[in-house]
Biopython code that builds the backbone (N, CA, C, O; Angstrom):
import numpy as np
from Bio.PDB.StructureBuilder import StructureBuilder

atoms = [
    (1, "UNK", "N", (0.840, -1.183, 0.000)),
    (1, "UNK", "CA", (0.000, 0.000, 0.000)),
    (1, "UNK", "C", (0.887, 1.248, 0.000)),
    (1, "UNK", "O", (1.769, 1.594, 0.786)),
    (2, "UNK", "N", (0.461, 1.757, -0.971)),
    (2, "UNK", "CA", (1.112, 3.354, -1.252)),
    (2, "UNK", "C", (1.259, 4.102, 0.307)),
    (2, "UNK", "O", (0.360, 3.753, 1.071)),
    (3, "UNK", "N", (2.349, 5.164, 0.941)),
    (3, "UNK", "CA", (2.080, 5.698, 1.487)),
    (3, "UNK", "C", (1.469, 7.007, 0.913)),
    (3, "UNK", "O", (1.509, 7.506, -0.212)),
    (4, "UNK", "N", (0.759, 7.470, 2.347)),
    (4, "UNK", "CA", (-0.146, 9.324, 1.932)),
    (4, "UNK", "C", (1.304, 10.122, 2.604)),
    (4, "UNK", "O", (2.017, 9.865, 3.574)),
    (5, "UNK", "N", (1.319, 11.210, 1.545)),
    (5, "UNK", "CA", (2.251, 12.145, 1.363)),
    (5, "UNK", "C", (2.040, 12.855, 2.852)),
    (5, "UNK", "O", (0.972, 12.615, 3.416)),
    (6, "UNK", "N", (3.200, 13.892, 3.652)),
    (6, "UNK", "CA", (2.576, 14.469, 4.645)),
    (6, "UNK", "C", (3.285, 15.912, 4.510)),
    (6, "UNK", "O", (4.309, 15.972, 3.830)),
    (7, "UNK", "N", (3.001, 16.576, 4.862)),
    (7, "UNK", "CA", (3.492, 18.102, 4.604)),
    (7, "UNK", "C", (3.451, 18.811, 5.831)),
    (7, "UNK", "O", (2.435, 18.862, 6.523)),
    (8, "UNK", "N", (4.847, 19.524, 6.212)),
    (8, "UNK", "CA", (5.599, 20.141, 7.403)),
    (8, "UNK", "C", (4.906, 21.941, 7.029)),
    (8, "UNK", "O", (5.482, 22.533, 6.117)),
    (9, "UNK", "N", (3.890, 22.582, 7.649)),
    (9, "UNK", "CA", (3.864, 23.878, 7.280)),
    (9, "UNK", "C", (4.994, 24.701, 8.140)),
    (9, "UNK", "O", (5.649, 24.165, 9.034)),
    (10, "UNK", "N", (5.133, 26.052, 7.757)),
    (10, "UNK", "CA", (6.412, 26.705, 8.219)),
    (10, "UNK", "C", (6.193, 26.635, 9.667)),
    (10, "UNK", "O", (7.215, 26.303, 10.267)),
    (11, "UNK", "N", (4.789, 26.925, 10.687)),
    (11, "UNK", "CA", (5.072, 26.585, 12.136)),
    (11, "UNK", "C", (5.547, 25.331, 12.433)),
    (11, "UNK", "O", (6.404, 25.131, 13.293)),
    (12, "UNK", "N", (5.070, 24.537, 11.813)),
    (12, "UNK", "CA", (5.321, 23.209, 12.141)),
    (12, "UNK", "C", (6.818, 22.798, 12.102)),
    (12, "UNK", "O", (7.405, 21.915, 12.728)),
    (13, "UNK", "N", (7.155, 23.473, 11.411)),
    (13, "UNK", "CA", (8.460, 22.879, 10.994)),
    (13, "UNK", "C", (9.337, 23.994, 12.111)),
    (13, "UNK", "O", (10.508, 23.645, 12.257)),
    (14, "UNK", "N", (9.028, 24.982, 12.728)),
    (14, "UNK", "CA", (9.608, 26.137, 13.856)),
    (14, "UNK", "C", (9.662, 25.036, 15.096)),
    (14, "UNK", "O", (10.668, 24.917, 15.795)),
    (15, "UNK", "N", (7.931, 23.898, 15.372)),
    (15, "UNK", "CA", (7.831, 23.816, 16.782)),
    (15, "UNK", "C", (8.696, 22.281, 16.846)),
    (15, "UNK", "O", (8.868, 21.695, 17.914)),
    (16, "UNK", "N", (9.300, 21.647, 15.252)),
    (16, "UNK", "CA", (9.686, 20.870, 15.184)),
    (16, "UNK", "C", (11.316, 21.104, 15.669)),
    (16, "UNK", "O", (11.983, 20.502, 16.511)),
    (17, "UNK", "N", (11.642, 22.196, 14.804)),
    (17, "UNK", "CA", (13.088, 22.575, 15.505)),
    (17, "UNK", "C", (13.325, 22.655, 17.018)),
    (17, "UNK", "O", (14.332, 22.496, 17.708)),
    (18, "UNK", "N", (11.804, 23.015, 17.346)),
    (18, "UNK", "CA", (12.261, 24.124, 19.034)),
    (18, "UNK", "C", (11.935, 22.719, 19.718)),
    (18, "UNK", "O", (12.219, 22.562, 20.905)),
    (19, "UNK", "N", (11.351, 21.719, 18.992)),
    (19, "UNK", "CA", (11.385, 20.275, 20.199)),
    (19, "UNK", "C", (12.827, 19.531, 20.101)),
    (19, "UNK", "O", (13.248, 18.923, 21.085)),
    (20, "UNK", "N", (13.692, 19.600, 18.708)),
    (20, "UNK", "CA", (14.593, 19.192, 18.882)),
    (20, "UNK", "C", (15.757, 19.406, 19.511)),
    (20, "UNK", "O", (16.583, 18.681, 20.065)),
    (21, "UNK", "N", (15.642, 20.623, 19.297)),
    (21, "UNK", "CA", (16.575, 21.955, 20.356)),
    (21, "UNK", "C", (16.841, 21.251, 22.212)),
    (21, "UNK", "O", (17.796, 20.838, 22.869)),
    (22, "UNK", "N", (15.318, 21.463, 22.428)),
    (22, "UNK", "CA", (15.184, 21.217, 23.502)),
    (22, "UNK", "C", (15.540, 19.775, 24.151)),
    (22, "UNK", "O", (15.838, 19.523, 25.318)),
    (23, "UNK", "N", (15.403, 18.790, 22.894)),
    (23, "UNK", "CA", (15.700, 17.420, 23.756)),
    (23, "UNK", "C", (16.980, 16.900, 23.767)),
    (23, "UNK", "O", (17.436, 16.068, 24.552)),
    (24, "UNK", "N", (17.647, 17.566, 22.641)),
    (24, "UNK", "CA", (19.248, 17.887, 23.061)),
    (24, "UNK", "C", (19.765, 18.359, 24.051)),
    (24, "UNK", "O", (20.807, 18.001, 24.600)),
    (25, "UNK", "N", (18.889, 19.387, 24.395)),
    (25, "UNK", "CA", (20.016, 20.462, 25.419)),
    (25, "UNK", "C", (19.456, 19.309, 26.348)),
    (25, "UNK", "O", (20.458, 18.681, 26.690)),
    (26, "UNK", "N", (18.175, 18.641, 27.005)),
    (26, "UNK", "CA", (18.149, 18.093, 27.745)),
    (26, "UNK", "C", (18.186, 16.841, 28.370)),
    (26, "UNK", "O", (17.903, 16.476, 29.512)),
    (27, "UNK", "N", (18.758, 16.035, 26.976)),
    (27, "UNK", "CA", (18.406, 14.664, 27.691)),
    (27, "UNK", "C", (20.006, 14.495, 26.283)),
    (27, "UNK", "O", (21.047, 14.393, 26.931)),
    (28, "UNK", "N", (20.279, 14.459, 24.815)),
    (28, "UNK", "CA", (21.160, 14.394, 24.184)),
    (28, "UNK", "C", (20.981, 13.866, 23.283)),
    (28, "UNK", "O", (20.024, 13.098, 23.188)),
    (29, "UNK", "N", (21.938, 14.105, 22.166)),
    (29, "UNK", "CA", (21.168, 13.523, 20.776)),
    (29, "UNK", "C", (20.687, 12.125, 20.363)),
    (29, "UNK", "O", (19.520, 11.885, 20.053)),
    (30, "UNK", "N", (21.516, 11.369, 20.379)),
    (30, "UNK", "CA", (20.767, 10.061, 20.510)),
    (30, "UNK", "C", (19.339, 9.612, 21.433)),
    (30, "UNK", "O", (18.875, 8.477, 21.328)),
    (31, "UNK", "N", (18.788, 10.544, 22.243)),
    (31, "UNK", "CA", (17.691, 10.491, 22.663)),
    (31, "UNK", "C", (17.041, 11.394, 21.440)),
    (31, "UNK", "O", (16.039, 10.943, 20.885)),
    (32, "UNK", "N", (17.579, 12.637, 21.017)),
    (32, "UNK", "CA", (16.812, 13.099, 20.075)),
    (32, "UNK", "C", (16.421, 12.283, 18.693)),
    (32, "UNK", "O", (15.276, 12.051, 18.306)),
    (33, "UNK", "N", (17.301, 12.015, 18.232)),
    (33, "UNK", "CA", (17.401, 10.414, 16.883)),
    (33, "UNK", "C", (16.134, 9.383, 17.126)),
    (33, "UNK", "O", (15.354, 8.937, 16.284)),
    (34, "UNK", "N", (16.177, 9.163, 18.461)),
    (34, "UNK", "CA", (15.397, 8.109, 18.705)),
    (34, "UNK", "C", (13.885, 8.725, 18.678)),
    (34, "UNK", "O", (13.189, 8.324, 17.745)),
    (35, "UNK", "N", (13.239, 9.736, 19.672)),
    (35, "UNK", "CA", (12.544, 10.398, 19.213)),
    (35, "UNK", "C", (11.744, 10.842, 18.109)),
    (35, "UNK", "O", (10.517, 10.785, 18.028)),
    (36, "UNK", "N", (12.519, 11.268, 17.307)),
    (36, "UNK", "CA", (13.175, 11.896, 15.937)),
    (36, "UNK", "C", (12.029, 10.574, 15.187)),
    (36, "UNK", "O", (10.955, 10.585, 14.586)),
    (37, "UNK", "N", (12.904, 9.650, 15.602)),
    (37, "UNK", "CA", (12.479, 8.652, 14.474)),
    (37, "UNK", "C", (10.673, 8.130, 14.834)),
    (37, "UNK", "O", (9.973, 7.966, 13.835)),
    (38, "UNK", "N", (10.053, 7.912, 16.146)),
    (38, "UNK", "CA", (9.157, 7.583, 17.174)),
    (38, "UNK", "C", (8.304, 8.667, 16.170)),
    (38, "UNK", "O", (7.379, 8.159, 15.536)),
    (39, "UNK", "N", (8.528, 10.002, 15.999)),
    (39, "UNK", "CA", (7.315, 10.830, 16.026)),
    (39, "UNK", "C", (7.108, 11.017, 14.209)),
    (39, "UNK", "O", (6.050, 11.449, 13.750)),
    (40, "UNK", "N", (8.369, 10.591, 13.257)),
    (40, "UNK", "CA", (8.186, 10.240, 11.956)),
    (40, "UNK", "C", (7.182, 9.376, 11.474)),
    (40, "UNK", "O", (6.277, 9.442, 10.642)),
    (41, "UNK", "N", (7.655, 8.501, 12.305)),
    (41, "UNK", "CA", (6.401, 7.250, 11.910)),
    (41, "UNK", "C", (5.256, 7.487, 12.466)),
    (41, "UNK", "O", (4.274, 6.934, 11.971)),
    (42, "UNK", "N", (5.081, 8.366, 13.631)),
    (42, "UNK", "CA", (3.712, 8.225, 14.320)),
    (42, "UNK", "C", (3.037, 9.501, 12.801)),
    (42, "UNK", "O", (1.891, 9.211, 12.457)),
    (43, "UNK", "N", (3.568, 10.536, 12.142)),
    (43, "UNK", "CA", (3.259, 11.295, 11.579)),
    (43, "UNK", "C", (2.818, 10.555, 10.025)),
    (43, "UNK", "O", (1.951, 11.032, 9.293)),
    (44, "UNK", "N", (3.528, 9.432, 9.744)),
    (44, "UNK", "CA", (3.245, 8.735, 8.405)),
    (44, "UNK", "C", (1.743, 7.859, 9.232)),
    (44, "UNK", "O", (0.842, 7.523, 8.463)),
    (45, "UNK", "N", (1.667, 7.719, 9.905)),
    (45, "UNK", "CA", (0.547, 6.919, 10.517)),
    (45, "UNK", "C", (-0.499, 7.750, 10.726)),
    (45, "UNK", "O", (-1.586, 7.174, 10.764)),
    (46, "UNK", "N", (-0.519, 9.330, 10.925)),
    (46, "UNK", "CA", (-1.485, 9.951, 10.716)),
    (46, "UNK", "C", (-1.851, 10.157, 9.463)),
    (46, "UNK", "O", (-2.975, 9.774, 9.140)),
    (47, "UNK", "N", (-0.940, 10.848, 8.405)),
    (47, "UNK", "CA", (-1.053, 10.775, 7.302)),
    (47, "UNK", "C", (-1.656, 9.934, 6.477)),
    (47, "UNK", "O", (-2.416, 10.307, 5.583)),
    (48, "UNK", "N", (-1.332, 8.628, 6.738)),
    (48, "UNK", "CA", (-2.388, 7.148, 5.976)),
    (48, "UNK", "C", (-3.400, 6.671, 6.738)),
    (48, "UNK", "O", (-4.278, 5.938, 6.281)),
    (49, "UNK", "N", (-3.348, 7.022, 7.840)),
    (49, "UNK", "CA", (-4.817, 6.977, 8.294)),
    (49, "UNK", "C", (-5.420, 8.177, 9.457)),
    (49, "UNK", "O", (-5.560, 7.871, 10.642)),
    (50, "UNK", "N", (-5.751, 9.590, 8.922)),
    (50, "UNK", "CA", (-5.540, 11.031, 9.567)),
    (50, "UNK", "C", (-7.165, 10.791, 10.289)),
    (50, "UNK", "O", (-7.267, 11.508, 11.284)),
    (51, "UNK", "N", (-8.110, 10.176, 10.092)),
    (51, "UNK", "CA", (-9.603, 9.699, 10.768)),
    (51, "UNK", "C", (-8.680, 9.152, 12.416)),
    (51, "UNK", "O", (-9.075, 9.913, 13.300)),
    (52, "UNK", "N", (-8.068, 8.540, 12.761)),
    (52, "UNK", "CA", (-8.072, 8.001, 13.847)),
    (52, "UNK", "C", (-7.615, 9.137, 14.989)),
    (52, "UNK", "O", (-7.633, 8.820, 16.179)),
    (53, "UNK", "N", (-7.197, 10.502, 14.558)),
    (53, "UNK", "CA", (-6.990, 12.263, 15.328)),
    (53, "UNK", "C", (-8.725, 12.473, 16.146)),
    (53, "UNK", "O", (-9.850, 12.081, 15.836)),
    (54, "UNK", "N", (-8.404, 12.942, 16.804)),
    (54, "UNK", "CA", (-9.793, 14.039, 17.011)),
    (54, "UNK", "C", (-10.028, 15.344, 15.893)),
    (54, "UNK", "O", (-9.223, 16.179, 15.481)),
    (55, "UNK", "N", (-11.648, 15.116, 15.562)),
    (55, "UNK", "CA", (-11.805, 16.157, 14.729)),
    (55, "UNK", "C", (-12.255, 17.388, 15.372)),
    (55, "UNK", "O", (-13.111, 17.512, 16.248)),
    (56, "UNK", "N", (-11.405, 18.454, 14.687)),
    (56, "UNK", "CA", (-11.706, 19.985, 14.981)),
    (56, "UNK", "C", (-12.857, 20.700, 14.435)),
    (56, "UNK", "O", (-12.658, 21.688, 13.728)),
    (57, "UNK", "N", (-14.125, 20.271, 14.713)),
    (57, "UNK", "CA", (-15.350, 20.635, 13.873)),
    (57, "UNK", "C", (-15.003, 22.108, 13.537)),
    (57, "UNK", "O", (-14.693, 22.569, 12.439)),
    (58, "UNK", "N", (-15.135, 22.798, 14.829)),
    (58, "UNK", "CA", (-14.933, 24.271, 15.701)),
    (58, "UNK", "C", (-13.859, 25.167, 14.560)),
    (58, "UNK", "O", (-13.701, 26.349, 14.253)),
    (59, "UNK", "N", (-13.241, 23.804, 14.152)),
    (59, "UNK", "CA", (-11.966, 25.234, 13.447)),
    (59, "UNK", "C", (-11.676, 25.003, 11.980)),
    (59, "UNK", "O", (-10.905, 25.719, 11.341)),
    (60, "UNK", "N", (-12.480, 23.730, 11.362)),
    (60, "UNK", "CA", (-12.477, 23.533, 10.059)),
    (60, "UNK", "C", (-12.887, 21.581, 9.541)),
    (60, "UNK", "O", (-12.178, 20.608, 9.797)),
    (61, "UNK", "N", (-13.751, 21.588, 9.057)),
    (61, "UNK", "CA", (-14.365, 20.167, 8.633)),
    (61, "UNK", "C", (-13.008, 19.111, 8.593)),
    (61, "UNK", "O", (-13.128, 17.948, 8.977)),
    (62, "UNK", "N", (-11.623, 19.686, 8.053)),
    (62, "UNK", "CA", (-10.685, 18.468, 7.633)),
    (62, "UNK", "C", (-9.467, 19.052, 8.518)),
    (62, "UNK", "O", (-8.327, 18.877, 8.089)),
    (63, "UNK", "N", (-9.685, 19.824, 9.886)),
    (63, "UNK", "CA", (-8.772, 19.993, 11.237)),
    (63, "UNK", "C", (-9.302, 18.867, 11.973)),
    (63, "UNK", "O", (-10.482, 18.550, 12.126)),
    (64, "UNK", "N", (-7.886, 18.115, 12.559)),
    (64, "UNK", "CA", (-7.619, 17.201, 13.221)),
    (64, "UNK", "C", (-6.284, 17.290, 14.690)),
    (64, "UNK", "O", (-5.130, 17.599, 14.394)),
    (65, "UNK", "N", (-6.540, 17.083, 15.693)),
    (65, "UNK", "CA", (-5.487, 16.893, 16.688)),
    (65, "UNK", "C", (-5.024, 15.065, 16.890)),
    (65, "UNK", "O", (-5.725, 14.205, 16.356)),
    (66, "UNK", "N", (-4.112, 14.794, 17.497)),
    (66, "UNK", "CA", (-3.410, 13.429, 17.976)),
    (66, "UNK", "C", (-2.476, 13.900, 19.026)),
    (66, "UNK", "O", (-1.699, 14.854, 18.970)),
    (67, "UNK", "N", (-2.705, 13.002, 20.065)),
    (67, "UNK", "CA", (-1.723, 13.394, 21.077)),
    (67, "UNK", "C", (-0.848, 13.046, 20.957)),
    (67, "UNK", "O", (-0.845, 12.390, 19.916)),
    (68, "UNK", "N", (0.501, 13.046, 21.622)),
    (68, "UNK", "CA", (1.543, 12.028, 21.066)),
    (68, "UNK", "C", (2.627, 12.403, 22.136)),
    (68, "UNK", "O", (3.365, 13.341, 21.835)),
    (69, "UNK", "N", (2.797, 11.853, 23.223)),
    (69, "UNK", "CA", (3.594, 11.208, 23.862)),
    (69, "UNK", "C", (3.268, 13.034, 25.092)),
    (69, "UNK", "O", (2.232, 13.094, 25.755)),
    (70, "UNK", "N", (4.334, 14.255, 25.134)),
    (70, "UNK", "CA", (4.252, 15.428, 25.634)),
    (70, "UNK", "C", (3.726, 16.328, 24.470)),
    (70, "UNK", "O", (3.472, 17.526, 24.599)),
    (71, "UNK", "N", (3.628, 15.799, 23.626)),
    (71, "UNK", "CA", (3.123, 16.768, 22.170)),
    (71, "UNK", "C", (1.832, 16.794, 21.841)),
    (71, "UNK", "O", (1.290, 15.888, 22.473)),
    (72, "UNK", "N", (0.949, 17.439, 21.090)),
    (72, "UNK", "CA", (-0.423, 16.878, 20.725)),
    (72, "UNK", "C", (-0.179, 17.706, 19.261)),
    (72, "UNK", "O", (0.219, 18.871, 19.248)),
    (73, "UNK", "N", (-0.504, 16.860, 17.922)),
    (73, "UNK", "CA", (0.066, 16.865, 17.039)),
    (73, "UNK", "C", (-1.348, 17.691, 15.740)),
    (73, "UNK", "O", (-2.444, 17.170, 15.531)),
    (74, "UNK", "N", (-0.965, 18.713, 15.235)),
    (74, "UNK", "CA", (-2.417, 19.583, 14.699)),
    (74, "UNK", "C", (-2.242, 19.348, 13.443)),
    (74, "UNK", "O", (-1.101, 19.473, 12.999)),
    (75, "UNK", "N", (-3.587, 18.854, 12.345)),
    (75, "UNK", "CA", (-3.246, 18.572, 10.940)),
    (75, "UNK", "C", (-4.455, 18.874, 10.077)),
    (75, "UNK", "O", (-5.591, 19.153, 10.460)),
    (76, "UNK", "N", (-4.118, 18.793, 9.169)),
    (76, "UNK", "CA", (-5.366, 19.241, 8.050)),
    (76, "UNK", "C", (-5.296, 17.908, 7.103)),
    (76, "UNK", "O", (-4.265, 17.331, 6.757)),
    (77, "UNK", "N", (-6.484, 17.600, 6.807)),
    (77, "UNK", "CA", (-6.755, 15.908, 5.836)),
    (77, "UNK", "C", (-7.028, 16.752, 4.647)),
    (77, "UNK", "O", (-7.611, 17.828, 4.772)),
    (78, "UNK", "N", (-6.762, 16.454, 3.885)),
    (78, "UNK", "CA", (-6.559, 16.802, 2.528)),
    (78, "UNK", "C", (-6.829, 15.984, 1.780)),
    (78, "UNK", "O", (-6.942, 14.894, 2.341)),
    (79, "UNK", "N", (-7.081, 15.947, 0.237)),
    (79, "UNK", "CA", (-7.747, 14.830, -0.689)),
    (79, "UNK", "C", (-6.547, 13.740, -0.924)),
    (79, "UNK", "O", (-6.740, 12.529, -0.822)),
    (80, "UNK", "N", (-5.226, 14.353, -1.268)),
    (80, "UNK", "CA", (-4.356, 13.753, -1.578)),
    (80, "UNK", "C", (-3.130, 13.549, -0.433)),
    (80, "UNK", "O", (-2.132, 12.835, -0.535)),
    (81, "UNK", "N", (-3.440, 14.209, 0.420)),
    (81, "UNK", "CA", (-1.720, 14.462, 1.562)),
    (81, "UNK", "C", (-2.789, 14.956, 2.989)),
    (81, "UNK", "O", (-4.008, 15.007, 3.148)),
    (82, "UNK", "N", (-1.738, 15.227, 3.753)),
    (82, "UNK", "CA", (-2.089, 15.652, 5.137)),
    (82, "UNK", "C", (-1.221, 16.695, 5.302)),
    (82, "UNK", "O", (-0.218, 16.526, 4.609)),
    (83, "UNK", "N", (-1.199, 17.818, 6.011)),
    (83, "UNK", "CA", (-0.661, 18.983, 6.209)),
    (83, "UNK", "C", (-0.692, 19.441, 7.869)),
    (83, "UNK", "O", (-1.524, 20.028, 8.561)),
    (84, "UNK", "N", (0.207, 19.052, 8.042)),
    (84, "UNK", "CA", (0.983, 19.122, 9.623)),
    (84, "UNK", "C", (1.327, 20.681, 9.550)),
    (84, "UNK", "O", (2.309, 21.259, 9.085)),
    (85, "UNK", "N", (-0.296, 21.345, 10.423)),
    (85, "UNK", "CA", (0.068, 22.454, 10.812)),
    (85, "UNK", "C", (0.619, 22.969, 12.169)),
    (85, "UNK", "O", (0.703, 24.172, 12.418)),
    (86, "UNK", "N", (1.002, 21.959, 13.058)),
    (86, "UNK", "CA", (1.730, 22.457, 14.407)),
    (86, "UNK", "C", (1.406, 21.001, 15.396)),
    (86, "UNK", "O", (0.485, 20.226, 15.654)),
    (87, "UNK", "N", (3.218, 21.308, 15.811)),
    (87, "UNK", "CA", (3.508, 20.000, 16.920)),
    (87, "UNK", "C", (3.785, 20.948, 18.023)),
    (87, "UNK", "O", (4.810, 21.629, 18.047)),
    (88, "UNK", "N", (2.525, 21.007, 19.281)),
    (88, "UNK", "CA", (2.927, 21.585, 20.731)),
    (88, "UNK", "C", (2.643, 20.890, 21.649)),
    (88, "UNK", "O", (1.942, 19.878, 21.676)),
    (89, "UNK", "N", (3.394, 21.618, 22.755)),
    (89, "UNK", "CA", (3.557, 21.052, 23.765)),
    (89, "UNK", "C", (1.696, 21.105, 24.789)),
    (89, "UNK", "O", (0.816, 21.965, 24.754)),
    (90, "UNK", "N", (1.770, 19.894, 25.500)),
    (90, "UNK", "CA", (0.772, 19.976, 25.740)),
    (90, "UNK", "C", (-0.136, 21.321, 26.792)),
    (90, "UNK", "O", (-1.309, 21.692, 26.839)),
    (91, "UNK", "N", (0.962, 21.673, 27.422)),
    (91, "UNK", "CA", (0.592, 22.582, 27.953)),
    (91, "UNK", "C", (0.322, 24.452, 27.465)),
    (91, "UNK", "O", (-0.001, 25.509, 28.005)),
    (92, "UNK", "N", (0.748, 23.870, 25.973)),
    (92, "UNK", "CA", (0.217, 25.151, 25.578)),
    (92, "UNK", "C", (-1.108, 25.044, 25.163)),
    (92, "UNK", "O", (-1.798, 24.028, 25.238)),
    (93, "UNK", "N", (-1.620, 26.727, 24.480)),
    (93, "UNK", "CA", (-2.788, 27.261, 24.124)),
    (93, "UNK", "C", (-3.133, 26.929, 22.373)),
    (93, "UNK", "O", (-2.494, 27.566, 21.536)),
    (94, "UNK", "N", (-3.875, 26.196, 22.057)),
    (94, "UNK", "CA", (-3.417, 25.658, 20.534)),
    (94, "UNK", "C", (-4.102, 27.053, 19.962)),
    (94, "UNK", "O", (-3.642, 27.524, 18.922)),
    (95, "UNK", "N", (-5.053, 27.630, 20.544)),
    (95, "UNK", "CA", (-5.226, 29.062, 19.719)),
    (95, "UNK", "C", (-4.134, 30.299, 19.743)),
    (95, "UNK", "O", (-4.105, 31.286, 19.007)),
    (96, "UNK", "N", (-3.544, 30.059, 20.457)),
    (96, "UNK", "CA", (-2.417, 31.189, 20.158)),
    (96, "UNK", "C", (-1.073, 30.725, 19.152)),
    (96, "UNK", "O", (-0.053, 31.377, 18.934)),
    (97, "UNK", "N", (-1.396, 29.572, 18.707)),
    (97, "UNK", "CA", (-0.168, 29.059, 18.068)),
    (97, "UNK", "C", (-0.517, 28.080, 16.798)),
    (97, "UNK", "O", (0.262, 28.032, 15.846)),
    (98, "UNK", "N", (-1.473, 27.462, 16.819)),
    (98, "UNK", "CA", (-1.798, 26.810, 15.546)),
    (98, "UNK", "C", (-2.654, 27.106, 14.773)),
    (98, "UNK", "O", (-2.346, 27.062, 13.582)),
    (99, "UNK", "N", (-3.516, 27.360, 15.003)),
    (99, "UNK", "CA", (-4.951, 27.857, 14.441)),
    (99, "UNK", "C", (-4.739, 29.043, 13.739)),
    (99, "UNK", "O", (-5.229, 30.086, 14.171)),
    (100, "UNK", "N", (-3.928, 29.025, 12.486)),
    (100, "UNK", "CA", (-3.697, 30.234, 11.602)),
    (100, "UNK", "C", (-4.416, 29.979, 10.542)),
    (100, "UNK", "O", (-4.465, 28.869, 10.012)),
    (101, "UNK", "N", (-5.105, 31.117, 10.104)),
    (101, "UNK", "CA", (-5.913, 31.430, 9.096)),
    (101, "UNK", "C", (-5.158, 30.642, 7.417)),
    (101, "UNK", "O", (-5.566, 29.914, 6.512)),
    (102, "UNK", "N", (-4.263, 31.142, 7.676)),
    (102, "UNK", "CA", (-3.241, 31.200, 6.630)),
    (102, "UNK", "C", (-3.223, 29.319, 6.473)),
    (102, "UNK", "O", (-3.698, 28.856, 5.436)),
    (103, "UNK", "N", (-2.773, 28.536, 7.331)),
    (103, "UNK", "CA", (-2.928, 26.995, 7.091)),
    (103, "UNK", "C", (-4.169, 26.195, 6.760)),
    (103, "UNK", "O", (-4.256, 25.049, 6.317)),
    (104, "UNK", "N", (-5.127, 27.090, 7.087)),
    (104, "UNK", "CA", (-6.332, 26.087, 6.691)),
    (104, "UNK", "C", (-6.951, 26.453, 5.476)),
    (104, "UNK", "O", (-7.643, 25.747, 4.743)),
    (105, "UNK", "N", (-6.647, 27.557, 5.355)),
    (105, "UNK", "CA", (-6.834, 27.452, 3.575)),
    (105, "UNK", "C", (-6.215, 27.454, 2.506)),
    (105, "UNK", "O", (-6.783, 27.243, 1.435)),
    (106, "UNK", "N", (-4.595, 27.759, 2.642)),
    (106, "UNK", "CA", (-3.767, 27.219, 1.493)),
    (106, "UNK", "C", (-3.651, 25.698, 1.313)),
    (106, "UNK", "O", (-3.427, 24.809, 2.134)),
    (107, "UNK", "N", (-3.889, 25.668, -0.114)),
    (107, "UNK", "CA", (-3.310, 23.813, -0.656)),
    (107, "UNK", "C", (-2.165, 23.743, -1.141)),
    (107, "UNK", "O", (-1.715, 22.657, -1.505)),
]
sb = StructureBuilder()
sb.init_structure("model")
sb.init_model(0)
sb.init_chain("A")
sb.init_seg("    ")
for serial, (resi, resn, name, xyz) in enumerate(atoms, 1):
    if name == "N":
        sb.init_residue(resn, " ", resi, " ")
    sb.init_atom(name, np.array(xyz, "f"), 0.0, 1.0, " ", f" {name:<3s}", serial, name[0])
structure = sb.get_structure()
């Protein structure tokens, strides 16, 4: 079975740096690698099957969340791909940081 394509938008790809950042400075890279690799696959697993997220009625018909380990992982289902609009931490505010106008309606 084909995999579904997945797409990093520019936050996503900021909160992706600032998690890697962080699990270096705090724990070291080979914990980051390992990680690294843990949240790739959990992201191809949303991507080929993006229904098993919670749906974001509230913020758009094909917005989806997944929790994922200290992260909870924000995406858009798309006809052909999935579009990973923001990986945060759980204790943040997902409206001050994911929920951009700008991601849910560019294709």
């Amino acid at each position: 079975m084909a995999k579904t394509p997945f797409l990093l938008r520019g936050h996503a790809r900021a909160d992706l740096v600032a998690i890697r950042k962080y699990t270096i400075e705090t724990w070291g890279n080979d914990q980051w690698l390992s990680y690294k690799k843990i949240l790739l696959q959990k992201l191809q697993s949303l991507a080929d099957d993006p229904e098993i997220g919670i749906q974001l009625k509230d913020v758009a018909d094909n917005a989806y969340r997944f929790p994922l380990k200290d992260q909870v992982v924000y995406y858009l289902k798309r006809k052909s791909d999935v579009v990973i609009v923001g990986i945060l931490s759980n204790s943040m505010a997902p409206e001050q940081h994911v929920l951009r106008q700008q991601d849910l309606t560019q294709d």
